[in-house]
ROMI-612971 format. One record per residue (C-alpha): x negated, y negated, z; residue in one letter; residue number from 0. Coordinates in nm, 2 decimals, padded with zeros to 4 digits, always signed. Last residue first. Example, Ala and Ser with C-alpha at 12.3 -4.5 7.8 and 13.67 -1.06 7.14 Angstrom:
! ROMI-612971
      x      y      z residu num
 -01.37 +00.11 +00.71      s   1
 -01.23 +00.45 +00.78      a   0
***
This chain:
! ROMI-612971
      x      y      z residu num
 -07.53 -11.27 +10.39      x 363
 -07.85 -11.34 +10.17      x 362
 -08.05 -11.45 +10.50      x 361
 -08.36 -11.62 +10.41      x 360
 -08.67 -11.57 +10.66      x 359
 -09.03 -11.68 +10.70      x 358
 -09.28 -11.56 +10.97      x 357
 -09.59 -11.81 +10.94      x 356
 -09.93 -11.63 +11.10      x 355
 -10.15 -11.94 +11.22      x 354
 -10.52 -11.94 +11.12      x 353
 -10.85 -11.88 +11.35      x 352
 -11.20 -12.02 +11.24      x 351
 -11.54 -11.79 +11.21      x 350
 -11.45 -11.76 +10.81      x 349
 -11.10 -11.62 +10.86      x 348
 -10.98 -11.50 +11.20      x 347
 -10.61 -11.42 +11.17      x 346
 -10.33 -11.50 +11.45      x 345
 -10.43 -11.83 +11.62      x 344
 -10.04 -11.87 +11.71      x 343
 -09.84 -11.66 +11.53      x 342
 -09.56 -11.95 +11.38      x 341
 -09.20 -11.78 +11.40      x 340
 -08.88 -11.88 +11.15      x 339
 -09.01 -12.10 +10.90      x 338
 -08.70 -12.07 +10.63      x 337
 -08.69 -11.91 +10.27      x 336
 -08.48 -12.13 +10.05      x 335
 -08.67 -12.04 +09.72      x 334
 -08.81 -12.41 +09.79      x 333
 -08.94 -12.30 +10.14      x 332
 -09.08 -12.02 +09.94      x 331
 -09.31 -12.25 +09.74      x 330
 -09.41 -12.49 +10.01      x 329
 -09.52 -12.23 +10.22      x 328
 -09.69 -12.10 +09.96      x 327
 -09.88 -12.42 +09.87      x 326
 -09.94 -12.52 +10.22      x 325
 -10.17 -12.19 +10.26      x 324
 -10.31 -12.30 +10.64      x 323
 -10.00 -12.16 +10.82      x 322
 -10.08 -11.80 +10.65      x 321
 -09.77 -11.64 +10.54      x 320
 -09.53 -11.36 +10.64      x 319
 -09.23 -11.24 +10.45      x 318
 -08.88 -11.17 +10.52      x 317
 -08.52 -11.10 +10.31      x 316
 -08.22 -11.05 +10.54      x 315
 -07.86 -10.90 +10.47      x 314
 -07.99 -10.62 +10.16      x 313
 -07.72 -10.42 +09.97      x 312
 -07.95 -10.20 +09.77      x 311
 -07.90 -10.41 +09.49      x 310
 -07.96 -10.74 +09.69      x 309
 -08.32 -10.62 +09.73      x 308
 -08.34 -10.58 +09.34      x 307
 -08.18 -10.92 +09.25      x 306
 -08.39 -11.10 +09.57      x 305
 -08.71 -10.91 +09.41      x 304
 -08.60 -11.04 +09.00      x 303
 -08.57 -11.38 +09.15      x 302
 -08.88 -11.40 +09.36      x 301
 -09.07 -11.30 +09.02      x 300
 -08.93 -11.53 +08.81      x 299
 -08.99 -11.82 +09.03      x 298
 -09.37 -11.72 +09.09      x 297
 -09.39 -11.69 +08.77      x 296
 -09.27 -12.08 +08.71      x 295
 -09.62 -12.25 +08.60      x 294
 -09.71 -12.38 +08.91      x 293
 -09.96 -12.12 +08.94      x 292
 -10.06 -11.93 +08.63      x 291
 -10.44 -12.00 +08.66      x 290
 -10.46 -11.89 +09.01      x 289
 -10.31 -11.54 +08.98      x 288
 -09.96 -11.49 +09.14      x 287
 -09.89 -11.31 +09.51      x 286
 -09.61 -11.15 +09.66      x 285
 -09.53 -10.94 +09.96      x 284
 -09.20 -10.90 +10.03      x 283
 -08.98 -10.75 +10.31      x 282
 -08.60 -10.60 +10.32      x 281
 -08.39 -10.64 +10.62      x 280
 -08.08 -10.44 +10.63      x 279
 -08.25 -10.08 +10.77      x 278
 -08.38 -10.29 +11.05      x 277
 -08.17 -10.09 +11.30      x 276
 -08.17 -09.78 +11.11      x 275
 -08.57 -09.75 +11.14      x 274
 -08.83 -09.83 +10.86      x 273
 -08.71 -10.17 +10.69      x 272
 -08.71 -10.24 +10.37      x 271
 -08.96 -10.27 +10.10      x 270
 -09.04 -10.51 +09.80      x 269
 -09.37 -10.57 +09.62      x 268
 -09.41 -10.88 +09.44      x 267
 -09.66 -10.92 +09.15      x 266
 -09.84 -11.22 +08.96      x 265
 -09.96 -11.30 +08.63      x 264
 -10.11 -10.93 +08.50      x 263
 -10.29 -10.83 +08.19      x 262
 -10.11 -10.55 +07.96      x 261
 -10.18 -10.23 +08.09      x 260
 -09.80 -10.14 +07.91      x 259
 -09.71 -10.35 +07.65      x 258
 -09.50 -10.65 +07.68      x 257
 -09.74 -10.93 +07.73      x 256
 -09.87 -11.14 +08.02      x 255
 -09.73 -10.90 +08.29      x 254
 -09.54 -11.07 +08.52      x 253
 -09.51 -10.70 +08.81      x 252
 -09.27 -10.59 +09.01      x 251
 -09.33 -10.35 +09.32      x 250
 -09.08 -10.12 +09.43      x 249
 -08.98 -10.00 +09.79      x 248
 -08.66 -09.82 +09.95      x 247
 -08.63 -09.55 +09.64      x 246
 -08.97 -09.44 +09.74      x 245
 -09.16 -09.23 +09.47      x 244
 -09.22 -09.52 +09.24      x 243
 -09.37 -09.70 +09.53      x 242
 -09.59 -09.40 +09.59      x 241
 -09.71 -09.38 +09.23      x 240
 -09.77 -09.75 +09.25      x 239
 -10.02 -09.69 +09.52      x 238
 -10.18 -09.38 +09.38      x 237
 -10.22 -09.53 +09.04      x 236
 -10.38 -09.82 +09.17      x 235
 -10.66 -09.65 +09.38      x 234
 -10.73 -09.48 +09.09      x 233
 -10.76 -09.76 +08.86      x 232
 -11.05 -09.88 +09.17      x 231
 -11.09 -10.17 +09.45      x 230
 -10.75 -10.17 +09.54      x 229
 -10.78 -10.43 +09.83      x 228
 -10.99 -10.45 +10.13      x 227
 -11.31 -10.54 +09.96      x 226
 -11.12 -10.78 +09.77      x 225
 -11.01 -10.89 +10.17      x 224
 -10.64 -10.84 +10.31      x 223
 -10.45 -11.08 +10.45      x 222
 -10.42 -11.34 +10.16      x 221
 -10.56 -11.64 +10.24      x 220
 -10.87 -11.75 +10.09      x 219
 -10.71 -11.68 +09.72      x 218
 -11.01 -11.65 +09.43      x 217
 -11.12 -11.35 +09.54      x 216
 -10.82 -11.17 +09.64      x 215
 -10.62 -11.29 +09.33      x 214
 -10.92 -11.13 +09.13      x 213
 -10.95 -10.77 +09.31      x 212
 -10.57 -10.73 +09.30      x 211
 -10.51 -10.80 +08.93      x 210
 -10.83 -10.60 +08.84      x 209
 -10.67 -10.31 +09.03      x 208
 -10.30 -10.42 +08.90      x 207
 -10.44 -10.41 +08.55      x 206
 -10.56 -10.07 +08.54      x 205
 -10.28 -09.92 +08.72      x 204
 -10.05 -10.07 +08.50      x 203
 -09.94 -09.74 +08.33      x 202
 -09.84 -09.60 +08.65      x 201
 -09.58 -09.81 +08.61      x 200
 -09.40 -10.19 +08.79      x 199
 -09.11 -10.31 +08.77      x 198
 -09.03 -10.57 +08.53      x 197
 -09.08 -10.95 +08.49      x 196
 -09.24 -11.05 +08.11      x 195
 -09.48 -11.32 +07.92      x 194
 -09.53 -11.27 +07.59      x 193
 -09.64 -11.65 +07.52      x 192
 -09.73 -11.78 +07.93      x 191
 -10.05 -11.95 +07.84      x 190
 -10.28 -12.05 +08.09      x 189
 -10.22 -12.35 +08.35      x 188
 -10.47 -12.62 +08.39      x 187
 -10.62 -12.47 +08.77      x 186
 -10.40 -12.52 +09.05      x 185
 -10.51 -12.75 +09.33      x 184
 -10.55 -12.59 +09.72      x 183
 -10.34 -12.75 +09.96      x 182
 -10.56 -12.65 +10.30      x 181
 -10.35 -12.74 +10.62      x 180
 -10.57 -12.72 +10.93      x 179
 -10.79 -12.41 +11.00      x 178
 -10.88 -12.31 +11.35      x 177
 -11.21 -12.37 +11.54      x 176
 -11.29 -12.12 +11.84      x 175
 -11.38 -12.28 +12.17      x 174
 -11.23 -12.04 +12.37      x 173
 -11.19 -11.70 +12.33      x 172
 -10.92 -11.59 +12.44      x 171
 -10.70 -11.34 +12.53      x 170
 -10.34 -11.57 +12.42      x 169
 -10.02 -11.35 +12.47      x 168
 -09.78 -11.38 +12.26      x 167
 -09.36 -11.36 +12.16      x 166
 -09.15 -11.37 +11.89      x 165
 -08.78 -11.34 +11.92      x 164
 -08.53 -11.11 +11.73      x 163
 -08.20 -11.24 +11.68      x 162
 -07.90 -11.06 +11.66      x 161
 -07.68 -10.89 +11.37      x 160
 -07.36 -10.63 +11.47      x 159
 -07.27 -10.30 +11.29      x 158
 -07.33 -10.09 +11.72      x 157
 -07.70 -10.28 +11.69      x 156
 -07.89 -10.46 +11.39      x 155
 -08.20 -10.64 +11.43      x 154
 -08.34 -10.92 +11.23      x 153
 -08.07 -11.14 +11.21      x 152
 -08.26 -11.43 +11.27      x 151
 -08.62 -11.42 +11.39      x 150
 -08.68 -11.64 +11.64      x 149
 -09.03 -11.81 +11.74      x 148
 -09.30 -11.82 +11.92      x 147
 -09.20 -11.75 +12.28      x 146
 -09.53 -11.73 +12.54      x 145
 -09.62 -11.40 +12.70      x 144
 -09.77 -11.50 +13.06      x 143
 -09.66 -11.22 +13.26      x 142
 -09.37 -11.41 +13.36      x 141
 -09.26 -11.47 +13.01      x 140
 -09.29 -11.08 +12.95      x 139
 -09.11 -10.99 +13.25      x 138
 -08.79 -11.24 +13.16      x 137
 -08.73 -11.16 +12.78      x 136
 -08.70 -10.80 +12.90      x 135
 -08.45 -10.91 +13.14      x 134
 -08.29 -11.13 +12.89      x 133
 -08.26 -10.85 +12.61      x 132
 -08.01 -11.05 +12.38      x 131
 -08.27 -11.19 +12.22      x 130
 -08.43 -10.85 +12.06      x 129
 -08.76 -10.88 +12.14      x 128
 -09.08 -10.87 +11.97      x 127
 -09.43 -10.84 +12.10      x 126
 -09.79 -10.98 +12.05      x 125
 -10.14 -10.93 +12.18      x 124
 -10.39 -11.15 +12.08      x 123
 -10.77 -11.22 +12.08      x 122
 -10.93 -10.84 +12.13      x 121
 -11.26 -10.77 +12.23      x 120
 -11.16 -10.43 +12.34      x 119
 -11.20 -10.47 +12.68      x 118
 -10.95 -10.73 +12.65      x 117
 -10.73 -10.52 +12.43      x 116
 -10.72 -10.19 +12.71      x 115
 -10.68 -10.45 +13.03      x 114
 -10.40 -10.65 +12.85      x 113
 -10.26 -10.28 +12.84      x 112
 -10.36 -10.20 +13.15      x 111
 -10.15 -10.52 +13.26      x 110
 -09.83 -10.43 +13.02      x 109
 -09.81 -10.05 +13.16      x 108
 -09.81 -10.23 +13.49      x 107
 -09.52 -10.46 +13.45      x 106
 -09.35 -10.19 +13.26      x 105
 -09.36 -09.96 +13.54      x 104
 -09.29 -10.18 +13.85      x 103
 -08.97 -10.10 +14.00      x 102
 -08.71 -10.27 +13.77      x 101
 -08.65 -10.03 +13.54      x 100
 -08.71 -09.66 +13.61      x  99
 -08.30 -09.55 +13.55      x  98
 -08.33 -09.75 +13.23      x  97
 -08.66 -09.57 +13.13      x  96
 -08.89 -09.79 +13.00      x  95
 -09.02 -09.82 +12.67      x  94
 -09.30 -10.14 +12.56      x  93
 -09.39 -10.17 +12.22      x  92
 -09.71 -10.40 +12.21      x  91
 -09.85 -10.52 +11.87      x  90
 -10.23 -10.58 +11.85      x  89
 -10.44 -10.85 +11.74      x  88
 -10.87 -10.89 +11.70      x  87
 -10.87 -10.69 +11.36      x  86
 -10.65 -10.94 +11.20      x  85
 -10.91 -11.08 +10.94      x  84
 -11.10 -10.77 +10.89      x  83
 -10.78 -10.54 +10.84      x  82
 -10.60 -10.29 +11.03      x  81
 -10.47 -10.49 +11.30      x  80
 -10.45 -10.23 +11.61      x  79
 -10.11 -10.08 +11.75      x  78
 -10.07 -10.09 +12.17      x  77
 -09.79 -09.84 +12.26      x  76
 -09.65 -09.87 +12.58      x  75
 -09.47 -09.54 +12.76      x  74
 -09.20 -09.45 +13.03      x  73
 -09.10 -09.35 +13.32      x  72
 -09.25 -08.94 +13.36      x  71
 -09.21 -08.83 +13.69      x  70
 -09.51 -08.76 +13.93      x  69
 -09.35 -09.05 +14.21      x  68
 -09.33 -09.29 +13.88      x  67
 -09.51 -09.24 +13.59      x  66
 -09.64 -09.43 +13.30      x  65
 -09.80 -09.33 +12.97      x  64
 -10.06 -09.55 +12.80      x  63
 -10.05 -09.49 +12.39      x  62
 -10.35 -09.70 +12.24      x  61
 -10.43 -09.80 +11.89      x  60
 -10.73 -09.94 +11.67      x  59
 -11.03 -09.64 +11.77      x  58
 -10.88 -09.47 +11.49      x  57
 -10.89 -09.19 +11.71      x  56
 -10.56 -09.26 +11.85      x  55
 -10.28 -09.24 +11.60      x  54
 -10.50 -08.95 +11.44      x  53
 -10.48 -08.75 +11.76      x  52
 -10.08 -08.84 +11.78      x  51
 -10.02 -08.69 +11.45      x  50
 -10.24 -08.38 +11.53      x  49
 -10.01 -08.36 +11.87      x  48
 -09.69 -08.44 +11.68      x  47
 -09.75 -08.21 +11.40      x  46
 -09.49 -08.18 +11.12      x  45
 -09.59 -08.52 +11.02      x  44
 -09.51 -08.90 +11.09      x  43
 -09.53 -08.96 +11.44      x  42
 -09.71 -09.25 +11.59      x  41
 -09.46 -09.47 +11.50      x  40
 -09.23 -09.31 +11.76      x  39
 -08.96 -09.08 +11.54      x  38
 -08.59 -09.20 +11.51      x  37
 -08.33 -08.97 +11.68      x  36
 -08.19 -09.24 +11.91      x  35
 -08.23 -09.55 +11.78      x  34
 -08.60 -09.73 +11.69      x  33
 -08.60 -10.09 +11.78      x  32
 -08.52 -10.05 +12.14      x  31
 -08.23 -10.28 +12.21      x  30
 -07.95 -10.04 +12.41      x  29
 -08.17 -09.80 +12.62      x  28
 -08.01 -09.48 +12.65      x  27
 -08.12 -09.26 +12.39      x  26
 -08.40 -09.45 +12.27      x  25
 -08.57 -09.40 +12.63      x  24
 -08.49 -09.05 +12.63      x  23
 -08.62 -09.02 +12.29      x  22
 -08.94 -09.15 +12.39      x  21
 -08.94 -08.92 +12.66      x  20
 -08.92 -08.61 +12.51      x  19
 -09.17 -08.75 +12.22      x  18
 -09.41 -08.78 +12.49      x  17
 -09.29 -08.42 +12.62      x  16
 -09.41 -08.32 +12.26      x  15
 -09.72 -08.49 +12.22      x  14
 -09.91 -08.40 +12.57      x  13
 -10.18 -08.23 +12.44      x  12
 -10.29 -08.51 +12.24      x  11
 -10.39 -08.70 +12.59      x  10
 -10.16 -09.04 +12.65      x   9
 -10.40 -09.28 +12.84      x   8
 -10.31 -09.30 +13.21      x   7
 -10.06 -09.49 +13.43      x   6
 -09.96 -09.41 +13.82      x   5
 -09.70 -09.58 +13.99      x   4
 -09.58 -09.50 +14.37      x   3
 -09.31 -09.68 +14.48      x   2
 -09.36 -09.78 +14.83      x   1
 -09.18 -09.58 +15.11      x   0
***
């Protein structure tokens, strides 16, 4: 008899046999990114069916459930871009169960998916796989996924480090312009007298708002818009609050001055992983005001977040980068970063698409 597959859109109501599932599928695959025990990404609270109604009314996401002969086989989850520049991608995770493999589920739960972004409007979808997964490798290059790259040492499995590769799907549209290589000049540098590197207080909130709000004006190609950023103190407060809260993330600030509130030069914020198998991989996020570039904050800064990522016993350090921001890619190539994964046509800036740069340094 012919395998019989049916697919539909998860339902709220269904939360708890979803998370049944996943954990089945944790449980016995061997390269899932979350182990057994972790919680989907659509789970964070005490409520898995409110949890999974917020996942999916943001109008972003999708969770399509698959079954084979009335028997639950497995799940994709489809998860938005939450900004105005990546807005048209969204990150696949596909979960099969090991028993299911093989008879048509995930090639399925990948087309509705495809069918779910393009009706959508959507540009991109993209996926990671660890490399030593050939058979998953295998479906998604047959289904027209395309490798971009190789993260090294991104995944850890049983105490041992492998490769995680890159991989996209193209939606379209044609015809679209993309940006070429844009070295931007620096602006004649400003005094660095009284300059410091420390972690970050609630006392900064002031600054890091006006910080935020000018480095997003003045930089094309950060991800996030001024309007996207912390627009307010209070915003501020809340977000360094939070990373002060979180003994797995800090942000470091260059203020111009030791006091408190003191004007800002540039900040890195630092965070590893969210599941025990990227638990070694810390990433950054860093930017530096305009008049202070090429003036060696930028330096000071990486330094002080490899010191505190190396503190908490960090393998990998990772950040992402737009392909048309030389300058930065430049910059960490000289911190000895390396160009791991290029996101083809990733953000949409000004009506013209931009590459999404993965870059890596392994500390050992």
């Amino acid at each position: 008899m012919p395998t019989v597959i049916a697919t539909h859109p998860a339902r709220p109501d269904e939360a708890r046999a979803l998370l049944a599932l996943t954990e089945a599928v944790n449980a016995a695959s061997p390269y899932t990114l979350h182990a057994a025990g972790e919680r989907p990404s659509w789970h964070g609270g005490a409520n898995p069916a409110e949890d999974l109604a917020a996942f999916l009314g943001t109008g972003l996401n999708a969770l399509l459930v698959a079954e084979i002969g009335g028997r639950p086989a497995g799940t994709l989850t489809a998860t938005g871009g939450r900004f105005q520049r990546n807005c048209g991608v969204a990150t696949v995770a596909l979960g099969v169960l090991p028993q299911q493999q093989g008879r048509g589920a995930g090639t399925r739960l990948l087309a509705e998916a495809e069918a779910w972004a393009r009706g959508r409007g959507l540009h991109r979808l993209e996926l990671t796989v660890a490399a030593p997964n050939q058979r998953a490798h295998a479906l998604y290059r047959r289904l027209g996924y395309r490798d971009e790259g190789r993260l090294r040492d991104a995944l850890r499995f049983g105490g041992i480090f492998c490769d995680e590769i890159v991989m996209a799907k193209d939606l379209g549209p044609a015809g679209v312009p993309e940006w070429g290589p844009l070295l931007l000049d620096s602006l004649p540098p400003a005094p660095l007298a009284g300059l410091t590197v420390r972690e970050a207080q609630t006392g900064d909130a002031a600054a890091y708002a006006a910080y935020d709000q000018a480095v997003r004006r003045e930089t094309p190609f950060l991800m996030r818009t001024a309007a996207e950023g912390l627009t307010t103190a209070t915003a501020a407060r809340r977000f360094l609050a939070g990373q002060r809260l979180d003994p797995q993330r800090t942000t470091i600030v260059a203020p111009v001055g030791a006091a408190v509130g003191a004007e800002l030069a540039g900040t890195v914020s630092v965070w590893f992983g969210g599941s025990r198998r990227t638990a070694h991989e810390a990433s950054l996020g860093m930017a530096v005001r305009r008049e202070y570039w090429a003036s060696g904050v930028g330096k000071r800064l990486m330094a002080a977040a490899e010191t505190w990522a190396r503190g908490l016993g960090a393998h990998r350090l990772s950040l992402w980068v737009l392909g048309p921001n030389v300058r930065a890619r430049r910059f960490y190539a000289a911190c000895g970063f390396q160009e791991e994964a290029v996101c083809r046509r990733y953000a949409l800036i000004d009506g013209r698409f931009a590459d999404h740069v993965a870059m890596g340094k392994i500390l050992g």
